[in-house]
One Martini backbone bead per residue (centre of mass of N, CA, C, O) as a GRO file, in nm:
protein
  283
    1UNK     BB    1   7.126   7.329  13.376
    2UNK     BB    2   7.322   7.503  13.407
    3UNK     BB    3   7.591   7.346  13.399
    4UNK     BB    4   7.502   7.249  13.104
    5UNK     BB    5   7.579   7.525  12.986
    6UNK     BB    6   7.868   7.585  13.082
    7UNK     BB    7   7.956   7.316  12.909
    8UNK     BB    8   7.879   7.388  12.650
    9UNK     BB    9   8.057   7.648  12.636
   10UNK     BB   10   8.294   7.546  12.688
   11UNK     BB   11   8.314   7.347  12.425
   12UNK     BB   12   8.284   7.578  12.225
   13UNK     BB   13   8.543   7.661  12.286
   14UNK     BB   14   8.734   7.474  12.260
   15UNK     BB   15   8.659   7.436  11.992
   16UNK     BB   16   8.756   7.693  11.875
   17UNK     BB   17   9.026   7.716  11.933
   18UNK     BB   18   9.128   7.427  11.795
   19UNK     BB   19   9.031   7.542  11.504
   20UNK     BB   20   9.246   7.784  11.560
   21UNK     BB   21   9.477   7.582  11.519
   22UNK     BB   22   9.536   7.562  11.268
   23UNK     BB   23   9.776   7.573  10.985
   24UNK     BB   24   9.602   7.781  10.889
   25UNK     BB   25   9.449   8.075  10.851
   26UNK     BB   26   9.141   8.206  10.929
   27UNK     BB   27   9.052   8.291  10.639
   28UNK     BB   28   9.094   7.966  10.556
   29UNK     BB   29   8.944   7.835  10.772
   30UNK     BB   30   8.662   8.035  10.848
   31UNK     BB   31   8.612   8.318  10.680
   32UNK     BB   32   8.799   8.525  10.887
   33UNK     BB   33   8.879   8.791  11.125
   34UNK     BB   34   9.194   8.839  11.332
   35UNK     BB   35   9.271   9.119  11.466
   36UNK     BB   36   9.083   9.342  11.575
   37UNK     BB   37   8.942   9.515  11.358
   38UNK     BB   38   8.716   9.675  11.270
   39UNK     BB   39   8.455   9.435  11.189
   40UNK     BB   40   8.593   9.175  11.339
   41UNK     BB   41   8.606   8.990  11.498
   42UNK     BB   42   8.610   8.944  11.892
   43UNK     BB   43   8.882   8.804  11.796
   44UNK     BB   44   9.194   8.666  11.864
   45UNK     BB   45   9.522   8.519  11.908
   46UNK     BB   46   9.473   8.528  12.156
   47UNK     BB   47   9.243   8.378  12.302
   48UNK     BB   48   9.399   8.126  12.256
   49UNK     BB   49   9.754   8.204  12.236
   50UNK     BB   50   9.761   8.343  12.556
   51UNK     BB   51   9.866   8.116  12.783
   52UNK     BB   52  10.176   8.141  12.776
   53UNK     BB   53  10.467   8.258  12.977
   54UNK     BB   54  10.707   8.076  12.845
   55UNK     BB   55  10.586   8.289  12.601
   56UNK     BB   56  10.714   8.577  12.400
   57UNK     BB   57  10.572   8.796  12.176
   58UNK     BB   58  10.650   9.068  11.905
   59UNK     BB   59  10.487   9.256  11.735
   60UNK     BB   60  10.544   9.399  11.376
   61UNK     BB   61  10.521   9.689  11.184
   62UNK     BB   62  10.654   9.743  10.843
   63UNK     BB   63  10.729  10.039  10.614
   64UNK     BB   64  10.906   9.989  10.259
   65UNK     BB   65  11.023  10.102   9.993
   66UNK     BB   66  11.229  10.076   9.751
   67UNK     BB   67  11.521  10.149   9.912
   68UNK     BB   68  11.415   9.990  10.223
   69UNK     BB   69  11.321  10.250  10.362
   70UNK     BB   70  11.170  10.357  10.635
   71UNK     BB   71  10.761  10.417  10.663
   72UNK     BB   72  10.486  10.657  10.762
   73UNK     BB   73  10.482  10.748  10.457
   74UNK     BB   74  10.252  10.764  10.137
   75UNK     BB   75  10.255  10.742   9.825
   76UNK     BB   76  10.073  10.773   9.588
   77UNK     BB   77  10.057  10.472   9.362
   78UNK     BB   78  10.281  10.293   9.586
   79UNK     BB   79  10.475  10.091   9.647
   80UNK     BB   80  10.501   9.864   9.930
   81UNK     BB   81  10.684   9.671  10.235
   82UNK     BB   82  10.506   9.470  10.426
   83UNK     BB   83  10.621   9.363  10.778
   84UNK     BB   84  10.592   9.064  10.986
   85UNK     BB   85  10.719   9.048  11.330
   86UNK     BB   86  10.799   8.783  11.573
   87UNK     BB   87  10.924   8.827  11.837
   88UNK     BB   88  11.126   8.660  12.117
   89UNK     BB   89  11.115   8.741  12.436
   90UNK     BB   90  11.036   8.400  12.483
   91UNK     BB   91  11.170   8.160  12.443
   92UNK     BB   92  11.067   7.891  12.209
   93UNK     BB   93  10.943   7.901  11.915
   94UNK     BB   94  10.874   7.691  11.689
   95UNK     BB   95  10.616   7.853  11.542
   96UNK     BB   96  10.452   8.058  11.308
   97UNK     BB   97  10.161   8.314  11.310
   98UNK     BB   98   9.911   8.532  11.083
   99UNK     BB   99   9.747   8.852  11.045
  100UNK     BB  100   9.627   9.066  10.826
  101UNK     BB  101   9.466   9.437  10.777
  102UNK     BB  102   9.348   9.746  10.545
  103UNK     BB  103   9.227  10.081  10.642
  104UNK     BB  104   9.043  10.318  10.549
  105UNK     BB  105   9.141  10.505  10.830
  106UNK     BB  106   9.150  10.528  11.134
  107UNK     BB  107   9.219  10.444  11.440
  108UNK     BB  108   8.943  10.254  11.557
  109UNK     BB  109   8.802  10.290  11.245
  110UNK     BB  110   8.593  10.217  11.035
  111UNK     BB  111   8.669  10.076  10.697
  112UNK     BB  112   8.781  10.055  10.391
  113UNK     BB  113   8.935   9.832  10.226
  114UNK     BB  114   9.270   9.741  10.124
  115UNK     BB  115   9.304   9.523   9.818
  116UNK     BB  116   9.636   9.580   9.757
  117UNK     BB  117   9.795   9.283   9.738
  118UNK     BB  118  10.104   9.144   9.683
  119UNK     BB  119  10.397   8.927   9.678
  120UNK     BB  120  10.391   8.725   9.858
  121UNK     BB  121  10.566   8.529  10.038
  122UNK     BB  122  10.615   8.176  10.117
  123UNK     BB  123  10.457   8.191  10.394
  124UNK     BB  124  10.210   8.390  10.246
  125UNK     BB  125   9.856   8.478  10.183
  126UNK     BB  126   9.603   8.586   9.968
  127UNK     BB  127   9.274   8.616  10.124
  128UNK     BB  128   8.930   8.663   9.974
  129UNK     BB  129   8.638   8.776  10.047
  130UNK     BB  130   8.379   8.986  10.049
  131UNK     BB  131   8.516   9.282  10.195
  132UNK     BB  132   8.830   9.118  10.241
  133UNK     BB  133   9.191   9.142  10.239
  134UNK     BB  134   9.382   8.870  10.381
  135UNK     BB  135   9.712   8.853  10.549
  136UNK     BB  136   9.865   8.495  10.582
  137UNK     BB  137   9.957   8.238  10.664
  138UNK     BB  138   9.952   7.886  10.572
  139UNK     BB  139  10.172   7.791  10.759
  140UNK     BB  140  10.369   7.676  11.000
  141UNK     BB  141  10.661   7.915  11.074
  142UNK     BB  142  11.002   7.913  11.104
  143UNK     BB  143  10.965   8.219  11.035
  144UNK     BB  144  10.897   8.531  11.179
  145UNK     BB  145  10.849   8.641  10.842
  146UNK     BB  146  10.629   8.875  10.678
  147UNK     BB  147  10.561   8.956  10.342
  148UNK     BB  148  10.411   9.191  10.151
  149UNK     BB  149  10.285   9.403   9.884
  150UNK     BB  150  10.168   9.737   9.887
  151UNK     BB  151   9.914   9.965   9.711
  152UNK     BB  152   9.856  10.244   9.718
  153UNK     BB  153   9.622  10.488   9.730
  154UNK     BB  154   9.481  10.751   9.611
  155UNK     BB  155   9.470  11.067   9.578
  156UNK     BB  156   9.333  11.174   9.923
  157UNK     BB  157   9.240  10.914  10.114
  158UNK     BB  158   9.467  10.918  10.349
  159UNK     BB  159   9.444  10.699  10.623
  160UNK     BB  160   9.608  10.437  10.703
  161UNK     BB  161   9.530  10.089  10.882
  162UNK     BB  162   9.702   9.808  11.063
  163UNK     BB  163   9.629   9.519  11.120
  164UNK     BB  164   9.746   9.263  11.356
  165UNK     BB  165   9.834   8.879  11.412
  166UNK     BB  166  10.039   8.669  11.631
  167UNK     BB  167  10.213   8.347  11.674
  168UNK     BB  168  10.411   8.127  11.914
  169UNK     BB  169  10.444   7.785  11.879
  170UNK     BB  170  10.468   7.450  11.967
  171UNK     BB  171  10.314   7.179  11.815
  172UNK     BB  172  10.092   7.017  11.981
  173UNK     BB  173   9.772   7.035  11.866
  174UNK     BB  174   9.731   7.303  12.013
  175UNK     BB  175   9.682   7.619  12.254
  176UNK     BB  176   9.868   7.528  12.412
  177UNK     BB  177  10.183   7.719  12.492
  178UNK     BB  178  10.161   7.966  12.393
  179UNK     BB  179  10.179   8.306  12.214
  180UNK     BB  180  10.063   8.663  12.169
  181UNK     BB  181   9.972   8.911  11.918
  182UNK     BB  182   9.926   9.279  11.883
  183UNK     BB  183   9.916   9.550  11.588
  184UNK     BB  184   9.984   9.874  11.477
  185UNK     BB  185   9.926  10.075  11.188
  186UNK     BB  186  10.025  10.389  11.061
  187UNK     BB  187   9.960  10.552  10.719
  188UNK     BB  188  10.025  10.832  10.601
  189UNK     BB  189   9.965  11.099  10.367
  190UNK     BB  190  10.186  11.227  10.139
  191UNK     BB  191  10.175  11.609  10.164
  192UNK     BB  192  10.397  11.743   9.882
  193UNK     BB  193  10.357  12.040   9.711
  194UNK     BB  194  10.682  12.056   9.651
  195UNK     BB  195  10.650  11.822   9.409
  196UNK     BB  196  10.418  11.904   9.249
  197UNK     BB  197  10.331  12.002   8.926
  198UNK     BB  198  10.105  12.183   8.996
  199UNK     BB  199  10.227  12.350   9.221
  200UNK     BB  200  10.417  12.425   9.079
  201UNK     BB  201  10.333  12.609   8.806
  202UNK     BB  202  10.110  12.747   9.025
  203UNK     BB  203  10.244  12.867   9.267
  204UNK     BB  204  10.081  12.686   9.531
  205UNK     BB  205   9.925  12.811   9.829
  206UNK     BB  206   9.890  12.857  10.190
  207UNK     BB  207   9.712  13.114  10.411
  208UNK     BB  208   9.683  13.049  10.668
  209UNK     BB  209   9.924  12.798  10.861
  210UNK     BB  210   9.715  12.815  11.053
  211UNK     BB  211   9.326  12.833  11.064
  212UNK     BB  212   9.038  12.925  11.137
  213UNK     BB  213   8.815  13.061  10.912
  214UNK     BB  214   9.025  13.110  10.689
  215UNK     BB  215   9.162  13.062  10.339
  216UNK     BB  216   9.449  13.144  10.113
  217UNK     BB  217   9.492  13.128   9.816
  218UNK     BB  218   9.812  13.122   9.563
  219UNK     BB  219   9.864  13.217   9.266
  220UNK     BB  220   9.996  13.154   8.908
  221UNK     BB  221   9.912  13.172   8.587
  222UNK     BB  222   9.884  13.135   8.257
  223UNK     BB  223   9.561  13.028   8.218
  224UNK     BB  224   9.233  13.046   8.191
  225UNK     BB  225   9.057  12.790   8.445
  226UNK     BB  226   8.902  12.518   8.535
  227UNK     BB  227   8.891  12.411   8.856
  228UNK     BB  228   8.923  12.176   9.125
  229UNK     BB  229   8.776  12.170   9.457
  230UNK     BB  230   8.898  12.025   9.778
  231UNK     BB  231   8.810  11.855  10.073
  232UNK     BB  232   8.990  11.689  10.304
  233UNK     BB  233   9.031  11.471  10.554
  234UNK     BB  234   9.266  11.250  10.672
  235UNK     BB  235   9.069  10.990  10.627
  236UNK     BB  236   8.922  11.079  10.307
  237UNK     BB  237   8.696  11.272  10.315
  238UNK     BB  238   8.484  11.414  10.193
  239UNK     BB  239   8.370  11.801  10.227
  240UNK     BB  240   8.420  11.941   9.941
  241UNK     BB  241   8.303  12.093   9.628
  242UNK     BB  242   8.421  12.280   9.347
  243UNK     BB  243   8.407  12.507   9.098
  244UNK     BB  244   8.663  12.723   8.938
  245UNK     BB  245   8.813  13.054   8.807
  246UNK     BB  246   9.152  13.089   8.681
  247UNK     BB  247   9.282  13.351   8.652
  248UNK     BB  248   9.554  13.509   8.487
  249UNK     BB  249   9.775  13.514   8.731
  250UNK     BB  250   9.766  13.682   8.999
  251UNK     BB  251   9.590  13.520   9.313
  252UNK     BB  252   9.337  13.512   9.570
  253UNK     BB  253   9.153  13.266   9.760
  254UNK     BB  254   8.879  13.232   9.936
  255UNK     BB  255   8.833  13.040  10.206
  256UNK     BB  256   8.581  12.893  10.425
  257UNK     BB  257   8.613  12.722  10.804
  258UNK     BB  258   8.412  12.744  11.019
  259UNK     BB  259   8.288  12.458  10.972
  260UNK     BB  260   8.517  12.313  11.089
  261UNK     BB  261   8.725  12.118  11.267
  262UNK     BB  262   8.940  12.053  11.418
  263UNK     BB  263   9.241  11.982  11.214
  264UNK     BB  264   9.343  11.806  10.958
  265UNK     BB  265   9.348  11.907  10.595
  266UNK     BB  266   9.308  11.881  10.239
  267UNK     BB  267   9.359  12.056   9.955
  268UNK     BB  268   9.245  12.033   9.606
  269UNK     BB  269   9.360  12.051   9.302
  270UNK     BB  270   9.205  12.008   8.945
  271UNK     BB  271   9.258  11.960   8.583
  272UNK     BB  272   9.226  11.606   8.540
  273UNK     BB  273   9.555  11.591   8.502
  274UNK     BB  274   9.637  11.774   8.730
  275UNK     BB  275   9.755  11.769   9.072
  276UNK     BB  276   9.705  11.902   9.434
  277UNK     BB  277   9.820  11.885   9.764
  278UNK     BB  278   9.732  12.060  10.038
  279UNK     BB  279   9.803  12.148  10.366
  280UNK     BB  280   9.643  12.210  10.704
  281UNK     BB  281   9.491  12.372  10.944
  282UNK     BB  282   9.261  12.388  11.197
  283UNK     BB  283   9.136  12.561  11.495
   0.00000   0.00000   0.00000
C-alpha cells in the first residue's frame, strides 16, 4: 500500500511537470502563477526545469524609462518598460520562456496585483486571471528577452515588488535537461517634493527628518483654505487621514507620530486638484 501511494505522488509529480513543460506560459496553461510571488502556487519553474548542471541562466528584471535610462524609483501614472533577460551561464539552451507578476508591497509580502501591462513583446502575453495579470511567454522564445510596459499606480501607492520566473530549454518535449531561474525587482515610489508643484507654491517642507515624536510642517500659502492631510507607510498603506485648515502666510503645523513604528513613511498635502508628497523618516 505505502509503495502503490509512492508511485502515485511519483506519477503526478511527473504529470506535473510534463504538463509544466507545455510551449505556452503557465498562466496560458494552467490558470495559475507560477512566480514565486506571496499568494502564488508553490512551485516555481525550478521545480521542474532546474535539474540540469550542464546548462545555467540568470534571470534578471530591469525597469527603463521614456529616455531608456535604467531606474529603481518610479514617478505615479508614468509608463516604464519592464525587460526580463534569461542569461546563459553555461551551455546553450535551444529557447526561452518566463512568467512575471507585480504586487503593491514590499518584498516578500501579498498584496494586490498592479494589472497595468501593456504592449508585450511579440513573445510575450498578456494573461488575465480572476484577481491578477501576469505576462509570460507565448511560446518556447529563441530570444533570451522579454519586454512589456507598465504603467505605475497613483500617487501614494508606495513600493511595488516584481516576481519573475523563467527556464532556458532543450526542446527535447520534457522537463529533463533544462535549467531555471527566478528573480525580484524592488520599485519604489519617487518621492520628490521640490518638483512637484503644490510644494514649490506653498513652500512645503518637513522638519525634523529623521524625527522621534512629532513633525512639523511648513508652508506658506496665498490664501486660506482646507487641505487633506495623509500619512502613507512605503507599502502605500494609509495610516493617517484629516481635514486642517491652513490660513494665508507663513505657519508650522505640529503632527505627533509616536504612534508609528521606526520606518520611512510619505505624508501627502492635497487640495483635490493638486498634491505633494513629502518623506519622513520616524526614529
Amino acid at each position: 500500500m505505502k509503495n502503490r501511494l509512492l508511485y502515485t505522488a511519483f506519477g503526478l509529480l511527473l504529470s506535473f511537470c510534463l504538463f509544466q513543460s507545455s510551449s505556452s506560459g503557465r498562466a496560458t496553461a494552467a490558470g495559475s502563477g507560477n512566480t514565486g510571488a506571496p499568494g502564488d502556487s508553490n512551485s516555481t519553474c525550478i521545480s521542474c526545469h532546474g535539474n540540469n548542471a550542464d546548462i545555467q541562466v540568470d534571470l534578471n528584471i530591469e525597469a527603463t524609462n521614456a529616455d531608456g535610462l535604467a531606474v529603481t524609483q518610479y514617478e505615479p501614472e508614468t509608463t516604464y518598460t519592464l525587460k526580463v533577460s534569461l542569461d546563459p551561464q553555461m551551455g546553450s539552451p535551444a529557447a526561452y520562456g518566463f512568467q512575471m507578476l507585480s504586487l503593491n508591497a514590499p518584498l516578500d509580502m501579498n498584496g494586490d496585483a498592479i494589472n497595468s501591462w501593456v504592449n508585450a513583446s511579440s513573445n510575450a502575453n498578456i494573461v488575465e486571471l480572476s484577481n491578477r495579470t501576469y505576462v509570460e511567454h507565448t511560446s518556447p522564445s529563441s530570444s533570451n528577452e522579454f519586454t512589456v510596459d507598465w504603467v505605475a499606480p497613483s500617487a501614494g501607492a508606495g513600493v511595488v515588488t516584481f516576481y519573475a520566473c523563467g527556464n532556458g530549454v532543450n526542446l527535447n518535449g520534457s522537463t529533463s535537461g533544462d535549467n531555471a531561474d527566478c528573480a525580484t525587482f524592488v520599485f519604489e515610489e519617487a518621492v520628490v517634493s521640490s518638483t512637484q508643484e503644490l510644494a514649490n507654491t506653498f513652500d512645503l517642507s518637513v522638519a525634523p527628518n529623521p524625527a522621534r515624536d512629532f513633525i512639523q510642517l511648513s508652508s506658506n500659502m496665498p490664501s486660506t483654505n482646507n487641505y487633506q492631510m495623509e500619512i502613507y507607510s512605503l507599502s502605500g498603506q494609509l495610516l493617517r487621514r484629516q481635514s486642517r485648515e491652513f490660513v494665508a502666510g507663513e505657519q508650522t503645523t505640529r503632527l505627533p507620530i509616536e504612534n508609528l513604528i521606526g520606518g520611512i513613511y510619505i505624508i501627502r498635502i492635497s487640495s483635490g486638484q493638486k498634491s505633494a508628497n513629502l518623506k519622513f523618516v520616524k526614529l
